[in-house]
Structure formats: C-alpha cells, structure tokens
MISEMI-358021 format. One record per atom (N, C-alpha, C): atom name; x, y, z. Coordinates in nm, 2 decimals. Example, Ala and Ser with C-alpha at 12.3 -4.5 7.8 and 13.67 -1.06 7.14 Angstrom:
BEGIN
["N", [1.32, -0.57, 0.78]];
["CA", [1.23, -0.45, 0.78]];
["C", [1.32, -0.33, 0.78]];
["N", [1.28, -0.22, 0.71]];
["CA", [1.37, -0.11, 0.71]];
["C", [1.29, 0.00, 0.79]];
This chain:
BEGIN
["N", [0.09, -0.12, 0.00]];
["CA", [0.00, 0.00, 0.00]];
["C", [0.09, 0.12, 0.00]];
["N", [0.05, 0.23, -0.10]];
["CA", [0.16, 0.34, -0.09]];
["C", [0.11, 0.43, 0.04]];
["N", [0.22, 0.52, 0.03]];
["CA", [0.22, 0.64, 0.13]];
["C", [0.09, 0.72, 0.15]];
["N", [0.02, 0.73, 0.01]];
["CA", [-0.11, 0.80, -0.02]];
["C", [-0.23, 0.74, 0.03]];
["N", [-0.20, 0.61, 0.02]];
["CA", [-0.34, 0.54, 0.07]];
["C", [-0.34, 0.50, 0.18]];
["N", [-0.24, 0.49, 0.25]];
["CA", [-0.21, 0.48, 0.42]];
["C", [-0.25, 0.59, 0.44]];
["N", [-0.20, 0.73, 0.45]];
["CA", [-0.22, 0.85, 0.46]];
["C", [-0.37, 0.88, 0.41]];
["N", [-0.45, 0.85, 0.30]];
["CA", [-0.62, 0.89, 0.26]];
["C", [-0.70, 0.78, 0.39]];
["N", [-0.64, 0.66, 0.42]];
["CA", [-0.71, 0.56, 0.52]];
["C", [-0.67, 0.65, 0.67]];
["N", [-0.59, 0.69, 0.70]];
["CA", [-0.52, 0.72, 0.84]];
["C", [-0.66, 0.88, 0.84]];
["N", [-0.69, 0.96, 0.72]];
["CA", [-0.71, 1.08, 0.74]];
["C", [-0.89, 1.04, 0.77]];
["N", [-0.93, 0.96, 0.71]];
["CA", [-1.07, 0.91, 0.70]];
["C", [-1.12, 0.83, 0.81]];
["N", [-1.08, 0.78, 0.90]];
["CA", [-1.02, 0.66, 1.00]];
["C", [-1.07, 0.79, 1.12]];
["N", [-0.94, 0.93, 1.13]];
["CA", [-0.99, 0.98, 1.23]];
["C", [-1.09, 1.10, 1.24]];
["N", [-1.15, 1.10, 1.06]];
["CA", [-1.29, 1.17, 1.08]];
["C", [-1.36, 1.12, 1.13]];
["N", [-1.38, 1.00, 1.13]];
["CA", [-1.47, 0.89, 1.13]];
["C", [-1.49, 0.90, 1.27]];
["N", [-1.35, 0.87, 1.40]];
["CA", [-1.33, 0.85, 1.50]];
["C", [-1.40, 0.95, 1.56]];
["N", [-1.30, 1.14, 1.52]];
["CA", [-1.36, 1.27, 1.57]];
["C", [-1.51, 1.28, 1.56]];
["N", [-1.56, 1.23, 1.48]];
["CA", [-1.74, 1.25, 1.43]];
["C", [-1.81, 1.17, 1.54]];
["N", [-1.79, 1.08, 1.59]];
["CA", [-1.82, 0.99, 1.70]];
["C", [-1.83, 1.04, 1.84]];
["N", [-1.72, 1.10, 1.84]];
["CA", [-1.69, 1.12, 1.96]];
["C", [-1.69, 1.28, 2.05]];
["N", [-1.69, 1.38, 1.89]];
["CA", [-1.72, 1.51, 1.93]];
["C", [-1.84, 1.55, 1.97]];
["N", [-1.96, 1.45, 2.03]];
["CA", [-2.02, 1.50, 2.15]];
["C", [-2.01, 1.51, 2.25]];
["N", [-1.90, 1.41, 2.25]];
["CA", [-1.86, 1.34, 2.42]];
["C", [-1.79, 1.44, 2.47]];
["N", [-1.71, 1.52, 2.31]];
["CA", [-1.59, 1.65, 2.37]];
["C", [-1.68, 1.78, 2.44]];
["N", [-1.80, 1.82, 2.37]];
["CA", [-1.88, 1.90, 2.39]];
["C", [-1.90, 1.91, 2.57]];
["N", [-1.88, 1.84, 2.63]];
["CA", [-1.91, 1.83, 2.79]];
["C", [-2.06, 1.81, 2.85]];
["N", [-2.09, 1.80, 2.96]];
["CA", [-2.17, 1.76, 3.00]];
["C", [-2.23, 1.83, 3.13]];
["N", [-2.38, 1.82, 3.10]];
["CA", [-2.44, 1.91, 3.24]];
["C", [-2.41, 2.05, 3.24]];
["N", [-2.54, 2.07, 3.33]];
["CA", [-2.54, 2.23, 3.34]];
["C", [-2.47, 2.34, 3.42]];
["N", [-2.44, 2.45, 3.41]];
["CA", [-2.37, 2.52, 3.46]];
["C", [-2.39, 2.52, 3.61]];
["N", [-2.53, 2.54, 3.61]];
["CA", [-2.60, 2.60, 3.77]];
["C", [-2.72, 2.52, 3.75]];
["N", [-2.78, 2.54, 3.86]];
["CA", [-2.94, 2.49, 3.88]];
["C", [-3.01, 2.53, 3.99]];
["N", [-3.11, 2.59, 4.00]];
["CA", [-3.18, 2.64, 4.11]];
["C", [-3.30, 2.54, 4.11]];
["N", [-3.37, 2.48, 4.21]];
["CA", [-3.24, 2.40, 4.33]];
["C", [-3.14, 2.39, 4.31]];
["N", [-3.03, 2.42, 4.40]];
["CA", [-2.93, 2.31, 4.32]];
["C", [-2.86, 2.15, 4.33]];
["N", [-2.80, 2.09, 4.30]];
["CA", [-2.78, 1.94, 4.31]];
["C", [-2.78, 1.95, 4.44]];
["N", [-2.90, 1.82, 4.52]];
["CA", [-2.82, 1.78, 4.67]];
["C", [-2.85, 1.91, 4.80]];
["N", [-3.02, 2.03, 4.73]];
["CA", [-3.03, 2.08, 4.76]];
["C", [-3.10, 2.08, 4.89]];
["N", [-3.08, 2.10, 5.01]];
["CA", [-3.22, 2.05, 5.13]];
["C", [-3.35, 2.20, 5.14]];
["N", [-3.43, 2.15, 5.08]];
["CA", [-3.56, 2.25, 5.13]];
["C", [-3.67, 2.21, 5.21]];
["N", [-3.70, 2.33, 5.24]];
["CA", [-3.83, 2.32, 5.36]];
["C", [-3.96, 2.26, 5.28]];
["N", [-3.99, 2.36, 5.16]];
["CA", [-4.08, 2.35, 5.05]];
["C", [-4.06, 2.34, 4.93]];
["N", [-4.18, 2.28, 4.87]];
["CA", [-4.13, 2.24, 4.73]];
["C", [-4.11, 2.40, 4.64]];
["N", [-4.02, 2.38, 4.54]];
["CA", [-4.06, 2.50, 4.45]];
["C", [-4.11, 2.47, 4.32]];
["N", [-4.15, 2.61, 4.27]];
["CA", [-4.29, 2.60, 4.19]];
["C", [-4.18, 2.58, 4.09]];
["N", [-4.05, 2.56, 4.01]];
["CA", [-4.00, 2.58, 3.87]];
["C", [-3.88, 2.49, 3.94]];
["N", [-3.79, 2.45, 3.82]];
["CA", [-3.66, 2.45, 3.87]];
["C", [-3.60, 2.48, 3.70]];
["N", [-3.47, 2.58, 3.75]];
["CA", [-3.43, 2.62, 3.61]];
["C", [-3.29, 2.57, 3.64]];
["N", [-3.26, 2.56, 3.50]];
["CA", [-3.08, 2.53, 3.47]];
["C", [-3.02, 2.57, 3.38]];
["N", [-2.94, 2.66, 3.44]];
["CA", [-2.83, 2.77, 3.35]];
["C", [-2.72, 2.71, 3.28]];
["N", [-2.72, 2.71, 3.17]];
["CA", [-2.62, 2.67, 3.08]];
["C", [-2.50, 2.79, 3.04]];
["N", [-2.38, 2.74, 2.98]];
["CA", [-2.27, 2.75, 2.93]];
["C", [-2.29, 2.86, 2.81]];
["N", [-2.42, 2.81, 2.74]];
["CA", [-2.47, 2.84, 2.58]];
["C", [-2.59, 2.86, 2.57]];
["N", [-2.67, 2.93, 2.46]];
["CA", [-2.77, 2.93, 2.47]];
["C", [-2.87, 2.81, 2.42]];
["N", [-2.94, 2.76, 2.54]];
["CA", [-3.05, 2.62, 2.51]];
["C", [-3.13, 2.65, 2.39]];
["N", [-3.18, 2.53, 2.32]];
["CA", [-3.31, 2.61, 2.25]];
["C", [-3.41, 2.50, 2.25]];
["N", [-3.49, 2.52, 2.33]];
["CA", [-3.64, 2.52, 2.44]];
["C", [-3.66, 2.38, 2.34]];
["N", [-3.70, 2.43, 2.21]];
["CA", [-3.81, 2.34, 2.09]];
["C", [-3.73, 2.16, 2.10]];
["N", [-3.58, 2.17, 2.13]];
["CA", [-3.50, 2.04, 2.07]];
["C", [-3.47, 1.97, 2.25]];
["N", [-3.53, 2.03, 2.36]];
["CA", [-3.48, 2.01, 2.49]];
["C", [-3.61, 1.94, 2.56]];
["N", [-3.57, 1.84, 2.65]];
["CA", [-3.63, 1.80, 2.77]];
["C", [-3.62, 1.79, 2.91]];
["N", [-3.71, 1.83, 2.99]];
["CA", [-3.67, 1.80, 3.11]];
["C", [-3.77, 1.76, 3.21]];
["N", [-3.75, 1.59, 3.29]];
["CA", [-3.81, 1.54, 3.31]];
["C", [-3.82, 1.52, 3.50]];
["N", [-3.87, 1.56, 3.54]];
["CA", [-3.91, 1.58, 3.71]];
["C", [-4.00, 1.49, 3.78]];
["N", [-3.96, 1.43, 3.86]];
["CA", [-4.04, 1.29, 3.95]];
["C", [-4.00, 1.30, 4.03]];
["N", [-4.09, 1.26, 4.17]];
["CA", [-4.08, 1.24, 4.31]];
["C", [-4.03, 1.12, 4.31]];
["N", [-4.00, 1.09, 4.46]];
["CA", [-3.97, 0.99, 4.52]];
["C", [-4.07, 0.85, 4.50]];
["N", [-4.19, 0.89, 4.44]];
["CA", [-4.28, 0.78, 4.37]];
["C", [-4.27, 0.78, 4.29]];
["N", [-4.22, 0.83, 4.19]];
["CA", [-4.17, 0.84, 4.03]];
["C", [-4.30, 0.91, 3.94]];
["N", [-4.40, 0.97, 4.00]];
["CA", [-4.48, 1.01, 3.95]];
["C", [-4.42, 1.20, 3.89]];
["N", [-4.49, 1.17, 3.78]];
["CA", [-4.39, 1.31, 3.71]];
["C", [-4.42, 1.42, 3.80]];
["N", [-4.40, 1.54, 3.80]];
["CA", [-4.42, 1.69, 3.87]];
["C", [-4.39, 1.79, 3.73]];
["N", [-4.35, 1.77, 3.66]];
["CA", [-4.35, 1.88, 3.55]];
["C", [-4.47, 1.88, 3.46]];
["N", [-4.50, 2.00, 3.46]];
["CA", [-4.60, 2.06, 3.39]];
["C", [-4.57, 2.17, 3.25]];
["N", [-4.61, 2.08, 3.16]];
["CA", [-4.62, 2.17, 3.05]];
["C", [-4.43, 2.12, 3.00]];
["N", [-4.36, 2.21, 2.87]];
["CA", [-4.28, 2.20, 2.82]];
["C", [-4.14, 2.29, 2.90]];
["N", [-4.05, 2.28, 2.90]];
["CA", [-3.94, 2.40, 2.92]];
["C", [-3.94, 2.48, 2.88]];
["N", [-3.92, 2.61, 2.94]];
["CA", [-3.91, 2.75, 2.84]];
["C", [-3.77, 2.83, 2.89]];
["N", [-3.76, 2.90, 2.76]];
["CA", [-3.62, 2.99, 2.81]];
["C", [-3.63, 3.12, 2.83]];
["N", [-3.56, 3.11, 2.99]];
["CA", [-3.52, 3.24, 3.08]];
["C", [-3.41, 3.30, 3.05]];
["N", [-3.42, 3.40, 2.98]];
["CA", [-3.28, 3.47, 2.97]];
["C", [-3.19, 3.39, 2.85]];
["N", [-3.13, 3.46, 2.83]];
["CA", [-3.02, 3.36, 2.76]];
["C", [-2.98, 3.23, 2.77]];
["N", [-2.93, 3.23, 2.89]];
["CA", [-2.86, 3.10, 2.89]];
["C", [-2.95, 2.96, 2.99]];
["N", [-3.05, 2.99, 3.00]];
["CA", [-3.14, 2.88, 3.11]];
["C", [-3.27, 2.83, 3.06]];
["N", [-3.32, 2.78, 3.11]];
["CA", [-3.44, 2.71, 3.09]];
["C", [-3.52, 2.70, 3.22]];
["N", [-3.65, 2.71, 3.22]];
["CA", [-3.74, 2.72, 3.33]];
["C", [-3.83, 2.57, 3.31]];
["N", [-3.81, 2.50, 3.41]];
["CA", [-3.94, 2.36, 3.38]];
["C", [-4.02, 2.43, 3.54]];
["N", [-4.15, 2.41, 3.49]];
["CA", [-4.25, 2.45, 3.58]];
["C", [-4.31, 2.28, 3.65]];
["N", [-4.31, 2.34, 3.78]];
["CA", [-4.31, 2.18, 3.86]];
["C", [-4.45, 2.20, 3.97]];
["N", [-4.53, 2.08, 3.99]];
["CA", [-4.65, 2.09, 4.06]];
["C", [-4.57, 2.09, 4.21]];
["N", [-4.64, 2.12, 4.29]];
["CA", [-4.57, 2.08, 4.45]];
["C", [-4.58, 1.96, 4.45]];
["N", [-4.42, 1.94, 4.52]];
["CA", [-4.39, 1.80, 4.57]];
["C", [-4.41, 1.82, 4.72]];
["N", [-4.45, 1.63, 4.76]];
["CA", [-4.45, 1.59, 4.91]];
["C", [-4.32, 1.58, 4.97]];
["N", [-4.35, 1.57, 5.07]];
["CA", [-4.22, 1.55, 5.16]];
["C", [-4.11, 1.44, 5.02]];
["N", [-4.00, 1.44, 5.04]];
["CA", [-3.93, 1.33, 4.99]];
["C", [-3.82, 1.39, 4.87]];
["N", [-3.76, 1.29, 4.87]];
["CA", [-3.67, 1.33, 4.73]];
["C", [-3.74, 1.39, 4.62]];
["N", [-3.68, 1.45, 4.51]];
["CA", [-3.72, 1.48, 4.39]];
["C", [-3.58, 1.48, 4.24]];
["N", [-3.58, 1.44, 4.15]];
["CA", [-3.51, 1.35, 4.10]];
["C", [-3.58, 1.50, 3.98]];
["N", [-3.44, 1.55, 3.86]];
["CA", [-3.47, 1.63, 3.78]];
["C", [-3.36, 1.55, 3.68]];
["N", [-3.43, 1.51, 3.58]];
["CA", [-3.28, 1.44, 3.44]];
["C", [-3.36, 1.57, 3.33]];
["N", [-3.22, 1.58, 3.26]];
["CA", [-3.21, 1.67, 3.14]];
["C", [-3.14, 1.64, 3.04]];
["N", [-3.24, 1.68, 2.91]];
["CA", [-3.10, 1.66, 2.79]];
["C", [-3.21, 1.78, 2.72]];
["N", [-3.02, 1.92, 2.68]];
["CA", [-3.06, 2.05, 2.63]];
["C", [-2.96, 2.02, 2.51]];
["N", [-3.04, 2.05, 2.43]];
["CA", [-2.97, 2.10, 2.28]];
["C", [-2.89, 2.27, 2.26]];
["N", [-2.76, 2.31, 2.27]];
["CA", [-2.78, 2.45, 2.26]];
["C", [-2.79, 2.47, 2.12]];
["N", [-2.77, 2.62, 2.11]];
["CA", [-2.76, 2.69, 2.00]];
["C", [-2.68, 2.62, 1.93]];
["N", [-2.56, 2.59, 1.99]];
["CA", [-2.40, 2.59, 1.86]];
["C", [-2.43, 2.44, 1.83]];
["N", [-2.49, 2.35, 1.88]];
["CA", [-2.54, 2.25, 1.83]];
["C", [-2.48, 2.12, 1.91]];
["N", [-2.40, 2.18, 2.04]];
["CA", [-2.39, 2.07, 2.14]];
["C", [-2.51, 2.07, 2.28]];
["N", [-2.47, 1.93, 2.26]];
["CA", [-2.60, 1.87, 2.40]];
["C", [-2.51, 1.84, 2.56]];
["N", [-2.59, 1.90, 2.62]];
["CA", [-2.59, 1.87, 2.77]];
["C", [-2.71, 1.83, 2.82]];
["N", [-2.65, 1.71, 2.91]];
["CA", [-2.74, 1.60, 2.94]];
["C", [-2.69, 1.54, 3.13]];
["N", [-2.80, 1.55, 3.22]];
["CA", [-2.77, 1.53, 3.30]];
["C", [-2.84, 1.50, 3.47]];
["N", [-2.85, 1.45, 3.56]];
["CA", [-2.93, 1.46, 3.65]];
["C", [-2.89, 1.50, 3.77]];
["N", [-3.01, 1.60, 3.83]];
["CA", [-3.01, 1.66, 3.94]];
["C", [-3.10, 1.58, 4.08]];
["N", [-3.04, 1.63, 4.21]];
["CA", [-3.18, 1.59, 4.31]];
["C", [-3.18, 1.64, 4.42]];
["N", [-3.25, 1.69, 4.50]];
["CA", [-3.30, 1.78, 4.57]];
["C", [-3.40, 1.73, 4.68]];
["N", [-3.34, 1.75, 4.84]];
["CA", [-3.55, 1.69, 4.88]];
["C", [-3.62, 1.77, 4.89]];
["N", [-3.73, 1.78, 4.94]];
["CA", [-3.82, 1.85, 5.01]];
["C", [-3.88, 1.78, 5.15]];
["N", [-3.87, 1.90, 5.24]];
["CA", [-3.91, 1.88, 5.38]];
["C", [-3.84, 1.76, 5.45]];
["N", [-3.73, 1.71, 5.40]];
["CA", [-3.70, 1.62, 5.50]];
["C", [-3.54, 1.60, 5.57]];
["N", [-3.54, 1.74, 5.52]];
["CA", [-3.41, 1.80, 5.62]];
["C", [-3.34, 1.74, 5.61]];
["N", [-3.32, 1.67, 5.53]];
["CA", [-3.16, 1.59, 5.49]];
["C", [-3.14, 1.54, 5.34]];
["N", [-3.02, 1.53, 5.33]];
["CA", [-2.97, 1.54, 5.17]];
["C", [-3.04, 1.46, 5.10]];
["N", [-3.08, 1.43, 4.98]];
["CA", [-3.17, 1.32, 4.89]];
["C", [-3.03, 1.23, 4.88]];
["N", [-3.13, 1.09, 4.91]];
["CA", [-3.02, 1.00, 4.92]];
["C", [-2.98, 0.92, 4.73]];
["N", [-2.99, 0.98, 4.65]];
["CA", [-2.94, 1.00, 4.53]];
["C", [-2.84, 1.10, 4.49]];
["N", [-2.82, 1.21, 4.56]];
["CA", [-2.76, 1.34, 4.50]];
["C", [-2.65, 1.28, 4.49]];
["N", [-2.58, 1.17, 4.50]];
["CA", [-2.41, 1.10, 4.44]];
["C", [-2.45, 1.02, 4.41]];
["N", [-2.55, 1.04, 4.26]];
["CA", [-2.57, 0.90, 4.18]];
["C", [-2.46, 1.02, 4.04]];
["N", [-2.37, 0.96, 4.03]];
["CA", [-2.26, 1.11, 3.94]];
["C", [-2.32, 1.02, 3.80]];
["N", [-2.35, 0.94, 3.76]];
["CA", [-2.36, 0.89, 3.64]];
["C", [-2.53, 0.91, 3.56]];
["N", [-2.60, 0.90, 3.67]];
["CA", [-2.79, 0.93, 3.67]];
["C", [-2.83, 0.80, 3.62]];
["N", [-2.74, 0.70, 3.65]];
["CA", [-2.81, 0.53, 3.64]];
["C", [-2.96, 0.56, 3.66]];
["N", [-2.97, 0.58, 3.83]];
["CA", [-3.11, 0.54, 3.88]];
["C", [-3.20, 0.63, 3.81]];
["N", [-3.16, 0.76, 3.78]];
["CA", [-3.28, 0.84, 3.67]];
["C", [-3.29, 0.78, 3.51]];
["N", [-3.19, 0.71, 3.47]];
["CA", [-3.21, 0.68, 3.34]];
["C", [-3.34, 0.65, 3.30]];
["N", [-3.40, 0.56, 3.39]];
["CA", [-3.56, 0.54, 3.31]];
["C", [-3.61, 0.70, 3.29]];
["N", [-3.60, 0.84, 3.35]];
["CA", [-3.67, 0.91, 3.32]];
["C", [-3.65, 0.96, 3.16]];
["N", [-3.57, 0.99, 3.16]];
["CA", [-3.47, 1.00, 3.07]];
["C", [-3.46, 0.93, 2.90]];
["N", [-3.60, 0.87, 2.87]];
["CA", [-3.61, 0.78, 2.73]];
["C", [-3.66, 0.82, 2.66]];
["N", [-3.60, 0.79, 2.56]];
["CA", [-3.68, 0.82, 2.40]];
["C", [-3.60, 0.74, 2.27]];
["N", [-3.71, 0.75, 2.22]];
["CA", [-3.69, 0.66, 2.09]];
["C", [-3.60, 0.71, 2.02]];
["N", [-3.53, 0.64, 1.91]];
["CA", [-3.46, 0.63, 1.82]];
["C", [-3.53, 0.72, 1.68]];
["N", [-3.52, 0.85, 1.67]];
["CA", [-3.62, 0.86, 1.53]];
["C", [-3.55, 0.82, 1.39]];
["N", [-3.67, 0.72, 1.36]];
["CA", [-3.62, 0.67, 1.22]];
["C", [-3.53, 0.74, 1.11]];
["N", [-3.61, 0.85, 1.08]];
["CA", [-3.49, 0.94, 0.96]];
["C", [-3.36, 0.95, 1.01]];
["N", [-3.33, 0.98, 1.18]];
["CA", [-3.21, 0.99, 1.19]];
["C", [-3.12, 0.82, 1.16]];
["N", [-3.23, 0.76, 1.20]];
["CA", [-3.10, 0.62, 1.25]];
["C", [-3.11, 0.57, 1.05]];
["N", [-3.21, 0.60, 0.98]];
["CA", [-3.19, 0.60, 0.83]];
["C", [-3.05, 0.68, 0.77]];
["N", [-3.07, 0.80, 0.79]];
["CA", [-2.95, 0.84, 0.79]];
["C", [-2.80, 0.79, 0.79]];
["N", [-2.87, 0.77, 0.95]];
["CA", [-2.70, 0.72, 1.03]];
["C", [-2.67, 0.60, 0.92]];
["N", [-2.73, 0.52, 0.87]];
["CA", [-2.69, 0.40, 0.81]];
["C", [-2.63, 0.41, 0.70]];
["N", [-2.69, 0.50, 0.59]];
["CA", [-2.66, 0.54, 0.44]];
["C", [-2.49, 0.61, 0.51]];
["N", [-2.49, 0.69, 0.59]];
["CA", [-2.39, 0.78, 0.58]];
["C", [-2.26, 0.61, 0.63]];
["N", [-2.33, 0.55, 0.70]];
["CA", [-2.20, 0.47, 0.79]];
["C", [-2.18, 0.34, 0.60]];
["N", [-2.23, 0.38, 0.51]];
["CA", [-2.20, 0.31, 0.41]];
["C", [-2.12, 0.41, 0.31]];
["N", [-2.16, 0.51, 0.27]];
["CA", [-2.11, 0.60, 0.22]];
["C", [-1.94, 0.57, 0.27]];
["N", [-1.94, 0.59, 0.41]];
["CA", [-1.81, 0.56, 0.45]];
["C", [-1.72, 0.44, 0.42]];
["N", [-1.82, 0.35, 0.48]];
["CA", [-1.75, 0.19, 0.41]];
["C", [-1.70, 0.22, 0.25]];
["N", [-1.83, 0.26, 0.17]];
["CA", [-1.76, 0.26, 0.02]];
["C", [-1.63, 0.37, -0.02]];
["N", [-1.63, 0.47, 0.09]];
["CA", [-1.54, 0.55, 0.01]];
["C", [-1.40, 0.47, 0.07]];
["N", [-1.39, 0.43, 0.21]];
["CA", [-1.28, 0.35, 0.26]];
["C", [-1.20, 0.22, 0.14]];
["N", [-1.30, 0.18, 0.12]];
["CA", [-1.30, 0.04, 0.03]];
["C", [-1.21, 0.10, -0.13]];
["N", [-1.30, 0.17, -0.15]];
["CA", [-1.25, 0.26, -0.29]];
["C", [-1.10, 0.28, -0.28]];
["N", [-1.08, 0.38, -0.22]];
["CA", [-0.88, 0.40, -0.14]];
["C", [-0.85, 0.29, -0.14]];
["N", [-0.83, 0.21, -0.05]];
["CA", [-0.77, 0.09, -0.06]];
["C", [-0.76, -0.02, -0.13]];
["N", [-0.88, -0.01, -0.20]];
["CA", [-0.88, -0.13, -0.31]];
["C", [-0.87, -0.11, -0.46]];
["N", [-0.84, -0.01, -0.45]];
["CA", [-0.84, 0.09, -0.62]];
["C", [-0.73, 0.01, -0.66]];
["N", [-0.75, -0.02, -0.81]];
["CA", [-0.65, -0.06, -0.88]];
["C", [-0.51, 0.00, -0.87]];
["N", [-0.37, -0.03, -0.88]];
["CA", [-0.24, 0.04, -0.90]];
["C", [-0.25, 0.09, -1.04]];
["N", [-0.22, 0.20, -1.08]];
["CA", [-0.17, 0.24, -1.22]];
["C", [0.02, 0.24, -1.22]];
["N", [0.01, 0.15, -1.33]];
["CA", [0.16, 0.11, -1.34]];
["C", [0.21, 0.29, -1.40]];
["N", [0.30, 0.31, -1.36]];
["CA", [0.36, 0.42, -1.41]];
["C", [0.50, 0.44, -1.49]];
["N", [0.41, 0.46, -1.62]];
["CA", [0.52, 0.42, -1.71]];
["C", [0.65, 0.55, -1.70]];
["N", [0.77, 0.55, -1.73]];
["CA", [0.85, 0.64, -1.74]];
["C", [0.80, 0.73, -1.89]];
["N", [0.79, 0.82, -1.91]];
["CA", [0.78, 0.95, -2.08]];
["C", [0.91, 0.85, -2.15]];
["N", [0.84, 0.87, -2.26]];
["CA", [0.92, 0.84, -2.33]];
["C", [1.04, 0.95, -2.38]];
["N", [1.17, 0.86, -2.40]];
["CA", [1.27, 0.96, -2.44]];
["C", [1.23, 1.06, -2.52]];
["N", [1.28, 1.16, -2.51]];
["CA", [1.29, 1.27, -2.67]];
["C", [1.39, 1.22, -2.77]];
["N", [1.31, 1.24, -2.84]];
["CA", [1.35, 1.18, -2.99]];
["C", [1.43, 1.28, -3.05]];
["N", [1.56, 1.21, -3.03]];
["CA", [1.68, 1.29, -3.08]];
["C", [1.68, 1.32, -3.21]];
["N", [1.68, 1.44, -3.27]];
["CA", [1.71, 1.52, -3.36]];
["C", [1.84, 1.56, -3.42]];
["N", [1.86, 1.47, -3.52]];
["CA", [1.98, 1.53, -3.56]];
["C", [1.98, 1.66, -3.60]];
["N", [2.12, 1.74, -3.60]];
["CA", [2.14, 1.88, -3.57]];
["C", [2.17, 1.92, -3.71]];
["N", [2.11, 2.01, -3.72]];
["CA", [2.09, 2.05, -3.85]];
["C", [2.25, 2.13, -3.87]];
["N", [2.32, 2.11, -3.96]];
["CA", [2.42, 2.20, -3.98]];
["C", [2.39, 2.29, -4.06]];
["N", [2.47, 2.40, -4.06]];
["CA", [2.45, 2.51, -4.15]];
["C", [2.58, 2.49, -4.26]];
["N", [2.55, 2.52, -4.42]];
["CA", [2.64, 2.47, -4.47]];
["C", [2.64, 2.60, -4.58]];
C-alpha cells in the first residue's frame, strides 16, 4: 500500500473516530441549577431552572421531574429564561426526594445531558444526589430512536465503508516512465 493510501485511510479513519466522539468533547451538564444538586428545602418549588454555558433552544430540549414515587411533577414543556437557562414549571412536591434528568440541545449544536436531586421537607440530603452517572434516573430519561435519523445514520455509515473500500482497493496504475525525446539530428548550417 503506498504512502497515499495509508495516509487517505489514516485521514478518513480519524474523521470517522472525531465525528463519533465530538459529542462526548462537547461536555456535559449544566452550569448552575436552582435547586441546586443535593439541595435540602423546607418547600417544594414552583419551577426548577438550569443555567447553561450556551444558549438552550427550548423546541429540541427536555426536562423530566419525578418524586420519590416516580410520578412526574412537571408541567407543561421548558421554556427559556434569559439567555442561557431554561425554566421547567413543577407541581408541588410531598415530603421526599425529587429527582430532575435533562438533555438541552444549545444553539451551537452541542448537547448537555444530565441529573439533578433535591429533597423537600426532609431535612436531609436526597439520598441520590451522588448518583454522578444518573443510572437510577435513566428510566426518566427515554426516547426513541427517530427513524430518519437512524436511516441516515446508516446510508452515511456506508457512504463511509464505500469511500474506505475505494482508497484501498483501487487498482495500481503502473507508471510508465515518458518516453525519451526523440533525438534530432542537428541540422548544420552549410
């Protein structure tokens, strides 16, 4: 294999890799949050908002709120406060934990995704607030697969295979040397 096609497979190899993975670079979770993570309150509050890095945009975001019985408390869709936050409007909670998972689309087109928890009235820390990964919230947290995307995803992950396949398996063109110049005899002057 020449220099070229090592070099066309090496350069394709870590778009492929970077495209993958430049969500994961994007970072994760919100700046702030009122409550905030691990917060102890007397009373429940009517909203809970979370301040981002970037600006959210409301239409492409969720955010999903349940008690300690897993019965939801948010009402209605997210909306955006200011620039950089989002407001989810929450019914009153009972005594007990309250468990908040998020995934915000911003503007520049990265996602933050993440879970918060908070109690109410029970004077001591929710015994989730060092769940750092949001295992136990993950059920809140689902949604389907939309078809056009994962159609997509499939055409593009062939597109790739064929252009990979192409580079590497392309015929050699033998390369012939030019042919000599065709010597001329020298014309004398007579």
């Amino acid at each position: 294999m020449t220099r070229v096609r090592w070099a066309s497979a090496v350069v394709v190899g870590l778009a492929v890799l970077l495209g993958w993975t430049g969500a994961a670079w994007a970072g994760s979770g919100a700046a702030s949050s009122a409550p905030a993570d691990g917060a102890v309150l007397t009373s429940a509050p009517s909203a809970v908002e979370l301040v981002f890095t970037g600006r959210p945009v409301a239409a492409d975001s969720h955010v999903a709120v349940r008690d300690a019985a897993g019965r939801s408390l948010a009402v209605g869709e997210p909306r955006p406060s200011g620039d950089r936050s989002l407001v989810q409007t929450v019914r009153s909670a009972e005594r007990g934990d309250v468990v908040v998972a998020y995934h915000v689309v911003l503007a520049d087109g990265s996602e933050k995704s993440g879970t918060l928890w908070f109690s109410v009235g029970t004077g001591v820390r929710p015994a989730r607030a060092s769940d750092p990964g949001g295992e136990a919230a993950a059920p809140l947290h689902e949604h389907g697969i939309d078809p056009l995307s994962a159609v997509l995803l499939l055409v593009n992950a062939v597109v790739v295979f064929v252009a990979v396949a192409m580079l590497v398996l392309r015929p050699r063109r033998s390369v012939e040397p030019p042919p000599a110049a065709a010597q001329q005899p020298e014309m004398s002057s007579r």
